[in-house]
Each structure stands twice: as structure tokens, then as C-alpha cells.
PLY file of the C-alpha trace (Angstrom):
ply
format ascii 1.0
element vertex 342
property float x
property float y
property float z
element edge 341
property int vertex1
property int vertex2
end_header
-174.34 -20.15 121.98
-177.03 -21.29 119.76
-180.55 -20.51 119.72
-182.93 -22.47 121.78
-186.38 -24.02 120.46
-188.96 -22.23 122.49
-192.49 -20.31 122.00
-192.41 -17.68 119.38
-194.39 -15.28 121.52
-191.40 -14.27 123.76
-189.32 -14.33 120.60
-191.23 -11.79 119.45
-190.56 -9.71 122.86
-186.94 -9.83 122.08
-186.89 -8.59 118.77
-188.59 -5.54 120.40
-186.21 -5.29 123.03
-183.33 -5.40 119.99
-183.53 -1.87 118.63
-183.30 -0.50 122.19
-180.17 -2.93 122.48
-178.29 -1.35 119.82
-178.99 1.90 121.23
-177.35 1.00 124.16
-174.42 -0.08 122.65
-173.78 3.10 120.61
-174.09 5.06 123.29
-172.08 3.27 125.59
-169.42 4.24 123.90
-168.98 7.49 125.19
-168.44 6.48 128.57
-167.26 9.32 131.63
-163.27 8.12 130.93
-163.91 9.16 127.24
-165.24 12.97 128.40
-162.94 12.98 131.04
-159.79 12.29 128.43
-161.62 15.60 126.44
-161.67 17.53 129.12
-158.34 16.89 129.63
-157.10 17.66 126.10
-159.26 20.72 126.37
-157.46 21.94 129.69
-154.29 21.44 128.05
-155.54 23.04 125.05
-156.59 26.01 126.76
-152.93 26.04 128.54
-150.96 25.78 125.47
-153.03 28.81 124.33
-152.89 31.23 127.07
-148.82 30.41 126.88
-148.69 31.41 123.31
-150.96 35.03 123.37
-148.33 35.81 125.67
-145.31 34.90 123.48
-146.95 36.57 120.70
-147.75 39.48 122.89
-144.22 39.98 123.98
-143.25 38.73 120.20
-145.86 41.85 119.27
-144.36 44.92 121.39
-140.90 43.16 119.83
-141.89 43.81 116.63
-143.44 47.26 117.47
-140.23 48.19 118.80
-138.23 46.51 115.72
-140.51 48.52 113.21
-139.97 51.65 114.96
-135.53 51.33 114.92
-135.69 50.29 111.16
-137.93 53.44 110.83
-135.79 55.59 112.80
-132.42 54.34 111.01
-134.29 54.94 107.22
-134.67 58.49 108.47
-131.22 59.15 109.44
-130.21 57.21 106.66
-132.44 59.84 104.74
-130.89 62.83 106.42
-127.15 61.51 105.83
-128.10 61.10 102.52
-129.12 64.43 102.12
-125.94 65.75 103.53
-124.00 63.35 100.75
-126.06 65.31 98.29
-124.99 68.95 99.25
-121.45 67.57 100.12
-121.54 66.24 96.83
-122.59 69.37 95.11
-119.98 71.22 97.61
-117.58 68.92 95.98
-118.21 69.40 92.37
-118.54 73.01 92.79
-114.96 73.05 93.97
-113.69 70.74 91.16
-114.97 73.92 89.05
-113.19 76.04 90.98
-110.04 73.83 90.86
-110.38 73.80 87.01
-110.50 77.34 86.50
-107.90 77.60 88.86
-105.88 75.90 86.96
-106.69 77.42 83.41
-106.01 80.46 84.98
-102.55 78.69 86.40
-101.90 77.96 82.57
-102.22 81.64 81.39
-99.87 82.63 84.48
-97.91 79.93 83.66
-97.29 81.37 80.39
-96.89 84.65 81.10
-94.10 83.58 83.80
-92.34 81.73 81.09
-92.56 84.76 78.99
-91.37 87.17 81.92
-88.74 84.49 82.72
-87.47 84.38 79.09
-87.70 88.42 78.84
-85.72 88.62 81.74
-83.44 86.29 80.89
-82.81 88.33 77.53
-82.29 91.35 79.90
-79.94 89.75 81.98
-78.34 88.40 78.91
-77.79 91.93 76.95
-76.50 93.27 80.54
-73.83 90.84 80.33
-72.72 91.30 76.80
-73.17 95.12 77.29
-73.18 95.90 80.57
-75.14 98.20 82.86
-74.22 101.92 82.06
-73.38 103.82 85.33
-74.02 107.60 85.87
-70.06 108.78 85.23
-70.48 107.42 81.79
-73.65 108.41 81.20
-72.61 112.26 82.03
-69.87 111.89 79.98
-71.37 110.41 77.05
-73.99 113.00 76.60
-74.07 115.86 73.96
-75.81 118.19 76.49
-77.92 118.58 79.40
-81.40 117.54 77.74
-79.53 114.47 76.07
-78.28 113.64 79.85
-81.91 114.07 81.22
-82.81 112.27 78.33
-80.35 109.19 78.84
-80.96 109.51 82.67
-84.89 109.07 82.69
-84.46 105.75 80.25
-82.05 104.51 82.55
-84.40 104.71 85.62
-87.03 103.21 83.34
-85.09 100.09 82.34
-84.14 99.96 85.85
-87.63 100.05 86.72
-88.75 97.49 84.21
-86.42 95.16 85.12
-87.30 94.85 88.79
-91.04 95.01 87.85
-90.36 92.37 85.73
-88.58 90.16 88.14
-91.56 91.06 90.86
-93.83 89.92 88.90
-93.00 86.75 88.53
-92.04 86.08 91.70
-95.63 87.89 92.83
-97.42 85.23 89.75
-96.03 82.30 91.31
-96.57 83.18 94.64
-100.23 83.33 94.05
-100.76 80.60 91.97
-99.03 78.12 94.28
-101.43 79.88 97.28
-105.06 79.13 95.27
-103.86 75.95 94.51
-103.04 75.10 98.20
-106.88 76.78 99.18
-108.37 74.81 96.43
-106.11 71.71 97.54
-107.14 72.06 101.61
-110.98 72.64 100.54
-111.47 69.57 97.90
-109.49 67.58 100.83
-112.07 68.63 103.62
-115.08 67.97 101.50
-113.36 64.71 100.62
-112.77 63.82 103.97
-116.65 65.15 104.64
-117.92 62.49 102.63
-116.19 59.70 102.99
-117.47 60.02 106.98
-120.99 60.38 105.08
-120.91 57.77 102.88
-119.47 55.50 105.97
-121.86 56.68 108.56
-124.95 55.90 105.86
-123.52 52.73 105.05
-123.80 52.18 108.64
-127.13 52.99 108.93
-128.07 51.48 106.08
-127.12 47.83 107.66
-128.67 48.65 111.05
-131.98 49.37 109.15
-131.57 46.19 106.84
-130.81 44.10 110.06
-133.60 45.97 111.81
-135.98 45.15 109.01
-134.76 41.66 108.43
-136.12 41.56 112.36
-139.26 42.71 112.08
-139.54 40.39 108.95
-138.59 37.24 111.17
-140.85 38.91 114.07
-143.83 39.51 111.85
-143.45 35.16 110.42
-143.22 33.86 114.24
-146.28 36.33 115.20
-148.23 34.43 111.79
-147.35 30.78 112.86
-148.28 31.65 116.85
-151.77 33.41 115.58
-152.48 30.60 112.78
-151.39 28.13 116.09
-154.09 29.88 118.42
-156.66 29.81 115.92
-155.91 26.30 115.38
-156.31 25.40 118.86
-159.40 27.56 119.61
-160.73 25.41 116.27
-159.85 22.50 118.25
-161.27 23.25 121.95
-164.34 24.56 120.21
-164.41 20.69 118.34
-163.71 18.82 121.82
-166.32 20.81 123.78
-168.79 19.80 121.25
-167.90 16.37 121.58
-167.65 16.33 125.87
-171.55 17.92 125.20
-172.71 15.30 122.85
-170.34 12.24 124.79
-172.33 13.48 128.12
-175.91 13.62 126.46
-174.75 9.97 124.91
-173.90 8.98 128.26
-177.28 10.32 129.58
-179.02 8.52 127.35
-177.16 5.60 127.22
-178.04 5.46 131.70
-181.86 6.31 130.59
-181.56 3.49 127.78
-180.09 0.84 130.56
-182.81 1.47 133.19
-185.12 0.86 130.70
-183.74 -2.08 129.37
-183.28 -3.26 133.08
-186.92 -2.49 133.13
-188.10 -4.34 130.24
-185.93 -7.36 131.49
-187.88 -7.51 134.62
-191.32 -8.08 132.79
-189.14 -10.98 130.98
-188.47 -12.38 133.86
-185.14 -10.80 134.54
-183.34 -9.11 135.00
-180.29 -10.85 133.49
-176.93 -10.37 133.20
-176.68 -9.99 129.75
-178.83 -7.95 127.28
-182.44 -9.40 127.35
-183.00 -9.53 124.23
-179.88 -12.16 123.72
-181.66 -14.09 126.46
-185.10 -13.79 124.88
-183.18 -14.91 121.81
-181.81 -17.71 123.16
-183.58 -19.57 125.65
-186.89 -16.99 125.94
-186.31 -16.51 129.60
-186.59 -20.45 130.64
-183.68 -21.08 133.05
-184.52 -24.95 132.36
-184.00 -25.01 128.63
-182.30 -27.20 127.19
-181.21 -27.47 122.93
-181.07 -31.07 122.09
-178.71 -30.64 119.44
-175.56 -28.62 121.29
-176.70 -29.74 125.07
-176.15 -25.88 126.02
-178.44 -25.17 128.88
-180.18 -22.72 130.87
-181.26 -19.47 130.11
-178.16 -18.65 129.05
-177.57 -21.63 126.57
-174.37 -22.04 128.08
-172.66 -25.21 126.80
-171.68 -27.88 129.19
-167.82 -27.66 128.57
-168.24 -23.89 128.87
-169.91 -24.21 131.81
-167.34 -26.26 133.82
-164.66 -24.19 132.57
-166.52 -21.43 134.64
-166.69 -23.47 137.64
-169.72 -25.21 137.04
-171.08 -28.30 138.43
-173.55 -31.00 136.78
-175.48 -29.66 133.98
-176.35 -25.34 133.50
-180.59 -25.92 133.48
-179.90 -27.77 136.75
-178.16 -24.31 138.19
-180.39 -21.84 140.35
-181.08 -19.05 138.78
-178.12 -16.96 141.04
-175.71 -19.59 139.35
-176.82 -19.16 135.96
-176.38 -15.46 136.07
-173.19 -15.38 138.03
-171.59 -17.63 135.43
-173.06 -15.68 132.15
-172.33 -12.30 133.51
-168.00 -13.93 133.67
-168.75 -15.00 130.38
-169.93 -11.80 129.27
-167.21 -10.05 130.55
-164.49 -11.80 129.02
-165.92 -12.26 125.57
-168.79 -9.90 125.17
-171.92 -10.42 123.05
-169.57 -12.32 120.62
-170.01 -15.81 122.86
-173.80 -15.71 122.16
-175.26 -16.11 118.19
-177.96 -14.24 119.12
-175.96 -11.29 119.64
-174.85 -10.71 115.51
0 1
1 2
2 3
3 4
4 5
5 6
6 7
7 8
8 9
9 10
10 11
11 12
12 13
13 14
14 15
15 16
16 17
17 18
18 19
19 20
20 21
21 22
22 23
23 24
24 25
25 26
26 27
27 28
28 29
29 30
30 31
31 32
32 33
33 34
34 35
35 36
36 37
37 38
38 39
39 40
40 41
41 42
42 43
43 44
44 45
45 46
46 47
47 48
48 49
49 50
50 51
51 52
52 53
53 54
54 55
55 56
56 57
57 58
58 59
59 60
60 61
61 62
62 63
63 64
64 65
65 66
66 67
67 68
68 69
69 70
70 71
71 72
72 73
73 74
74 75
75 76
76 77
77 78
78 79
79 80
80 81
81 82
82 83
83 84
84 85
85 86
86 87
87 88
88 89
89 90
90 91
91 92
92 93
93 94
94 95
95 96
96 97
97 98
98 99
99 100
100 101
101 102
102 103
103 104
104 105
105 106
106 107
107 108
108 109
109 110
110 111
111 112
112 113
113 114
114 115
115 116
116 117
117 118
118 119
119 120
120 121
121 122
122 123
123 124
124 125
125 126
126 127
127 128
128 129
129 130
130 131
131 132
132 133
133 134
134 135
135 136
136 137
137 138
138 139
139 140
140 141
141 142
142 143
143 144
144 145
145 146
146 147
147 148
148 149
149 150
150 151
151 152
152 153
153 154
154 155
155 156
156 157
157 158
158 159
159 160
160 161
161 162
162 163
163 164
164 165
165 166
166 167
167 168
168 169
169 170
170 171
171 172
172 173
173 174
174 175
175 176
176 177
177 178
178 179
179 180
180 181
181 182
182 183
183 184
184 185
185 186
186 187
187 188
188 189
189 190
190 191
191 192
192 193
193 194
194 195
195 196
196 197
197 198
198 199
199 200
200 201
201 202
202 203
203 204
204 205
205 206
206 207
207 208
208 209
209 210
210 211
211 212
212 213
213 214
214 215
215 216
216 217
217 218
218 219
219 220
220 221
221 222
222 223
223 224
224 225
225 226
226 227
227 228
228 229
229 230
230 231
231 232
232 233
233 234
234 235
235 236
236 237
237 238
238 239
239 240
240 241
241 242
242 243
243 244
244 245
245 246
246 247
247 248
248 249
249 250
250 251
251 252
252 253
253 254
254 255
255 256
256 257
257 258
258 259
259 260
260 261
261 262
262 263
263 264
264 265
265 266
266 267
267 268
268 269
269 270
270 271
271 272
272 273
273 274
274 275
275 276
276 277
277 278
278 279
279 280
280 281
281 282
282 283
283 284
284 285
285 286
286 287
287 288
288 289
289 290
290 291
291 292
292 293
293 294
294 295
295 296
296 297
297 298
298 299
299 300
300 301
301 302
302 303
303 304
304 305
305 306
306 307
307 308
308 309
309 310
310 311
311 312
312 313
313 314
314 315
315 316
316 317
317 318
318 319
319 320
320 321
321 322
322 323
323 324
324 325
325 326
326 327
327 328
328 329
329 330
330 331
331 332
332 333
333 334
334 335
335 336
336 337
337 338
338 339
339 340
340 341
């Protein structure tokens, strides 16, 4: 609407009446739906958080429980490992063993090939000579010392020759029994280990998997705390906004009744700011601009005016009219159908 042409005086009222106008408007804008829709996010705020400190505490006595098998399994794995070691040593200690063993299986190897090859010579001159028996013996002799004499050697080849063939039967015999000790033992520490090395490898990947857990465990507990903390950040923002949207509000009822006040010694009230009306028509429900034909206190323009359900001309209206008509208007377009309102 445009401005009417009427005393400065109550002009000067509404120009007053403007700063507390603008006030209003601010804080109208923290109405009860606003704080209500905070409230609402802080609830749910507060929901979402209570549902997550129990995740993480379950997540928590998860991980607790996670650290305490990968802690457990490094142990064993420490112990088995241990065992590896002396199983190890057990090992190497019969490899000496098994080496000497069979240096010493050389030498007797040797001297069997040596006892074989005497023997062999033996049984060789036997042949080609043969073995003297006692009737030629007797009868070969020159006398009875040459007969004791040829006797006694007799015995003592005899003697040689089945010491000889004892022994290597007795060499052999004992060489092929350490090697078959040695053999059984390297085999059972073998055998030992291998169960070792299997049962740490074991462990080893239940403590890697039991670590990787508490790894995972320990991420999901940092995203649910850094989620909390966000949230509390949050409800701690909203709350501060519900306090200042219901001191707004507060002010914004105290800033009303005193507007409604003011508009009463205008001449109000009206039912639109007062200091519009002021602005436009000073209060005079009879004004009339010459140069739009908007009427009334409301400078409501004629075509406006029927639109609204008017009849005849708006500074012919009662007063009840006027404000009926203006309070429609204001509701569907706000302070934006008045000038006096930028």
C-alpha cells in the first residue's frame, strides 16, 4: 500500500513503535513448534546415545575378552616355542651322536674288511694246504717237545681263526644295533617337532586372528566413542538453542503485549503492526490517498478491497470491517502488501 498524507506528529509515533517492531519479528521466529522440533531431536539424540554406550559396552568386555585369548595363545605359543628350542638342541645333539657313530662305523668298517680279507687268506691257505689233523701231526714230529710244540700252534691257529670270524660277526652286529638306536631316537625327536612346529603354527594363527579381533574391536569401540561424543556435542548445542528459542519466545510474548499496548494509545489496536498503520494512514480509518484511492486505515486499495469481499469504498468500512479485511490480507501476504513495512 502506499503511504498516506497525514500529520507528522503520529508519524513520528510510528517510527518509535518501529524498533520494537523488528524486535518482534526476530523473535518470532523461534516459535514453540521450533523448540518443540529441538526437543525432539534432543530425545532422539539422547536415544541414539544410550543405544550406543551399550554396544560399545558389550563391544568393550568383547575386546577385553579378545585381548586376553591373543594373550593367552602368545604364551603358549611362547612355551611351544621353548619346547622347539630344547627339541631342537635334542635333535642336533643326536646328529652328533649319529656322526660319530658313524666315524666310528668307518673304522669298524675297516677293520671288518681287514678281518674279512684275513680270513679269507686263512680260508684260502686251508684249502691249498689243508688243515693238519692230530694223526699227522704225531707222526710228523721229531719228538715229544716238537709234538707239544706243533700241538699248542695248532690250538692257537684254531683259536685265531674262530676269534677272527667272531669278531666280525660281533663288529657288525653292533654297528648295525647303534645305528638302529641312533636311527629310532633322531626319528622320535623328528616326529617331536614336527607336532611342535605344527601345534605353534597353530597357535600362532589363533593369536594373529585373535589379535586381528581385538584390532577390529578396538576401531568399532573409536568410531562408537568419537559417535557419542559427537552427539553429546550436539544435545549440548540443541539445549542451548531450546534455552535461548524459549527466552526468544518469552520475549517475543512480552514484546507483543507491549506492542498491543502501544497500539491502544494509537488508537488500536490493529491487526497489523502499528507502526505500518501509523505509517500509513496514522491511525485515521477515514483516510483516503488521492493519488492510489487506497483507503482506510489500512490504505487498502479499492480492487484489493473487493477481492476481500468488500463493499463500496474501505474509509466507508466500520472500523470491525477494516480490520477483519487487513488482518486476511496480512495473513496471506505478510508485511510485504504494505510499503511501509520495508
Amino acid at each position: 500500500m502506499l503511504i498516506s498524507d497525514k500529520p507528522s506528529l503520529r508519524r513520528h509515533g510510528a517510527a518509535a513503535l518501529a524498533l520494537l517492531a523488528s524486535a518482534v519479528v526476530c523473535a518470532s521466529q523461534a516459535s514453540a513448534a521450533d523448540v518443540g522440533a529441538l526437543e525432539a531431536r534432543v530425545a532422539d539424540a539422547r536415544s541414539q546415545a544410550s543405544a550406543l554406550a551399550v554396544e560399545l559396552e558389550a563391544q568393550q568386555t568383547a575386546l577385553v575378552a579378545a585381548q586376553q585369548q591373543a594373550a593367552a595363545a602368545a604364551a603358549r605359543e611362547q612355551q611351544l616355542s621353548t619346547l622347539l628350542a630344547a627339541g631342537e638342541q635334542r635333535a642336533a645333539e643326536l646328529a652328533d651322536q649319529v656322526a660319530v657313530s658313524e666315524r666310528r662305523l668307518g673304522i669298524e668298517k675297516r677293520r671288518l674288511r681287514r678281518a674279512r680279507a684275513a680270513l679269507a687268506r686263512r680260508l684260502v691257505a686251508i684249502y691249498k694246504s689243508g688243515t693238519p689233523d692230530v694223526a699227522s701231526l704225531v707222526l710228523s714230529s721229531d719228538g715229544f717237545e716238537n709234538l707239544v710244540t706243533r700241538a699248542e700252534y695248532l690250538r692257537t691257529i684254531e683259536d685265531a681263526d674262530t676269534r677272527l670270524a667272531q669278531r666280525v660277526e660281533t663288529v657288525r652286529d653292533a654297528v648295525r644295533h647303534q645305528l638302529a638306536l641312533v636311527e629310532q631316537a633322531k626319528a622320535r625327536v623328528d616326529a617331536y617337532n614336527a607336532r611342535l612346529e605344527e601345534a605353534r603354527s597353530q597357535i600362532a594363527a589363533v593369536r594373529a586372528e585373535a589379535e586381528s579381533r581385538a584390532a577390529n574391536l578396538t576401531a568399532i569401540a573409536a568410531s562408537r566413542e568419537a559417535t557419542i561424543a559427537t552427539l553429546r556435542s550436539n544435545i549440548g548445542s540443541w539445549i542451548d538453542d531450546i534455552q535461548a528459542a524459549r527466552a526468544a519466545a518469552a520475549q517475543a510474548a512480552s514484546a507483543a503485549a507491549a506492542q498491543e499496548e502501544v497500539g491502544r494509545w494509537l488508537g488500536g489496536p490493529y491487526s497489523i503492526p502499528s507502526y505500518i498503520v501509523m505509517c500509513e494512514s496514522g491511525g485515521n480509518y477515514s483516510a483516503v490517498n488521492p493519488s492510489s484511492g487506497a483507503g482506510g486505515a489500512y490504505q487498502i486499495l479499492p480492487s484489493t478491497w473487493q477481492l476481500y469481499g468488500g463493499s463500496g469504498a474501505p474509509q466507508d468500512a466500520p472500523k470491525s470491517q477494516q480490520d477483519q479485511i487487513a488482518a486476511q490480507i496480512w495473513g496471506d501476504s505478510g508485511p510485504g502488501a504494505w510499503v511501509c513495512a520495508g
